[in-house]
Phi, psi and omega in degrees: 000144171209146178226178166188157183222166172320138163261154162302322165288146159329125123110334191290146167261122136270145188228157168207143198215105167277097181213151178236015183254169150292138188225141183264137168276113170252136169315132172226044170065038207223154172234158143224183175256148162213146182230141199245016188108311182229355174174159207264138175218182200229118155254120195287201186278128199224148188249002149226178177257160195255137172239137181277123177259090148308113187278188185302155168068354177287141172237108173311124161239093068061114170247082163307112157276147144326128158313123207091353188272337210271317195298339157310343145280272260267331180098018151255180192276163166275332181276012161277336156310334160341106192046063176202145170244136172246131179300126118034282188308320176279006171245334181248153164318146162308339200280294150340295157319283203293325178326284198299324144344273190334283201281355156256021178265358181246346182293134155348304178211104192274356151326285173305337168284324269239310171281351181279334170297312177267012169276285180320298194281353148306289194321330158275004184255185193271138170282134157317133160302121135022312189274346191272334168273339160297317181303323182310302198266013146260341144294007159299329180253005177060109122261166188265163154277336164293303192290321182261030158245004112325292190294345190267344179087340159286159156300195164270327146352272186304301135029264183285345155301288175335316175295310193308317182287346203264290211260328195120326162254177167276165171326310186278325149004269187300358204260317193305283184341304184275329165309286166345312206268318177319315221284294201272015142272339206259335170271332186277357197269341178141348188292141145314147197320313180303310179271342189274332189268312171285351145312320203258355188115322199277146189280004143184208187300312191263025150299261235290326208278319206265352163286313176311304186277356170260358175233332181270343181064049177179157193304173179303311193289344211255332159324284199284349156285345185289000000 
C-alpha cells in the first residue's frame, strides 16, 4: 500500500509505503529522506531505476523534495549522491545523526518529523540559487540549454555545473527524465503510446520505447503492467 500528501516545503510529497514485494523505483529528478524504522537515509538522484526489496511487513516513511530542493538540508552536492542510498550518519556529526534518528523514531508521525527536520536544517543551510528553478522548470518544458543560458546570461557550463549540484545530474539528463514521466502519465490517463510520445517531446514511438528501457531498464508493456 502507498499514500501520500502535499509537504509543507515548495514542490514536497510525504509518503508512506508498506509493502512486502519488489517494487521499480523510476528516476525522477528527485531526492528523499526516508525513514525505515530505525534510521533516517538518503535515496540519492538515481539515473536508472532502483528496485526496491522490502522485507515483510516494513513500512517506509518518506520526504520527497522537489528537484533541486534536498542540498539545501542535506549540505552536500546532489551528485555525490548519485544512484546511492545513504545514511544520515554518513553525511552529519554522530552527534547530530543519532538526535534526529532518536526523535523521529519517537515521534507519533514520523512524516511530520520527518518536514520539520528539514525545515530546521533548511532554514541554517544556503537557499537553493534563483536560478536552480529556472532549469528545473525549463527542462521540465524540453528547452534546449543553449537557449536558457542566453536567458539566463550565463554560460552553459555553468549550467550544467549548476545542475550536477542541484539535481545530480546534467540539464539534458533531468530534461529525459521528467520527458519519460510526462510520456507515461498521458499513457496511464488513457492516450496511446504514439500520441503520448508525441505529445511529450519525442520524435516518435520507438524514441519513447528506447528511453524506457535506458532509464527503467524493460520494455514499455512490461513497465506499465508493473
Amino acid at each position: 500500500m502507498y499514500t501520500e500528501r502535499r509537504g509543507e516545503l515548495s514542490g514536497s510529497v510525504v509518503w508512506t509505503a508498506m509493502s512486502d514485494n519488489r517494487r521499480r523505483v523510476l528516476p525522477d529528478g528527485c531526492m528523499d529522506l526516508i525513514w525505515d524504522g530505525s534510521q533516517v537515509f538518503v535515496a540519492g538522484p538515481d539515473t536508472q531505476a532502483y528496485m526496491s526489496l522490502p522485507s515483510a511487513d516494513m513500512t517506509f516513511v518518506g520526504l520527497r523534495f522537489a528537484p533541486g530542493g534536498a542540498p539545501a538540508v542535506l549540505g552536500v552536492p546532489a551528485h555525490t549522491l548519485r544512484d546511492q542510498r545513504v545514511s544520515i550518519s554518513d553525511l552529519w556529526s554522530p552527534t547530530e545523526s543519532r538526535r534526529w534518528n532518536e526523535w523521529i523514531g519517537s515521534a507519533e508521525d514520523p512524516g511530520v518529523a520527518l518536514e520539520a527536520m528539514a525545515q530546521r536544517r533548511r532554514r541554517s543551510s544556503v537557499e537553493p540559487a534563483p536560478i536552480i528553478a529556472a532549469v528545473a522548470a525549463a527542462m521540465r518544458a524540453d528547452r534546449s540549454v543553449a537557449s536558457l543560458a542566453v536567458d539566463l546570461g550565463v554560460g552553459e557550463r555553468q549550467v550544467h555545473r549548476l545542475s550536477l549540484a542541484a539535481f545530480g545530474y546534467g540539464p539534458k539528463t533531468l530534461a529525459r527524465i521528467l520527458r519519460l514521466h510526462r510520456a507515461l502519465d498521458l499513457i496511464r490517463a488513457g492516450a496511446p503510446p504514439a500520441e503520448s510520445a508525441a505529445r511529450s517531446g519525442y520524435a516518435d514511438q520507438p524514441h519513447l520505447s528506447r528511453d524506457v528501457r535506458r532509464l527503467a531498464g524493460v520494455p514499455l508493456g512490461q513497465l506499465l503492467s508493473e
